[in-house]
N, C-alpha and C positions, 0 to 999 in steps of 0.2 A: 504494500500500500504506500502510495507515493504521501509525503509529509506538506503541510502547509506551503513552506517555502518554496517546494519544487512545484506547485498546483500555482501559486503565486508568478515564479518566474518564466512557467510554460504557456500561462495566459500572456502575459507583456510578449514574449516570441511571437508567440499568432497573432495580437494584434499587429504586429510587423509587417502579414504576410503578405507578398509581392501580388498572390494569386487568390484572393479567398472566394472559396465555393459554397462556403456553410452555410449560407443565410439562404442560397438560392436552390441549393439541393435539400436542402434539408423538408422531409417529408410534412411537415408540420411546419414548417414557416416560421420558426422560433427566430428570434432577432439574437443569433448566438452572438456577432461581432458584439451588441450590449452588453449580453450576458457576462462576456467575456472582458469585456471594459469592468463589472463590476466585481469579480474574481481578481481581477486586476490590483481595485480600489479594496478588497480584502471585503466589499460589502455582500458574503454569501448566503446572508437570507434575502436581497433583492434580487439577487443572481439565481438562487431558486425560482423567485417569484417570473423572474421576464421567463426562464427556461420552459414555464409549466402552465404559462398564460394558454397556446396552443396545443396542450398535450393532454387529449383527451383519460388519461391515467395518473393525472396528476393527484388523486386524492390517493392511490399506491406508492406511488414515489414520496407522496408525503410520511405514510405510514414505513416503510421501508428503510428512511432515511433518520427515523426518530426512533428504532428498533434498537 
């Protein structure tokens, strides 16, 4: 399991990226580049919240993540 710091410095990486495809492939239409801005900013119950606005399973993931 990757630790804060490495979840912290792999978001700032990708929001770098030259190429990003996640917003526009992404099945559900989550606005990851946000999401990813707020993992960034270390704010990850907003970063939950944009991920899960789209995601029809979101009250599982809530359950799953508080487990």
């Amino acid at each position: 399991m990757k630790d804060i710091e490495e979840i912290v410095s792999q978001a700032g990486e990708c929001l770098n990226c030259n190429n990003p495809k996640c917003k526009s492939k992404c099945p559900l239409e989550n606005n990851i580049p946000q999401m990813i801005e707020k993992v960034k900013e270390r704010d990850f119950e907003e970063a939950f919240n944009i991920n899960t606005k789209t995601n029809p399973l979101r009250s599982n993931l809530w359950f799953s993540l508080s487990s």
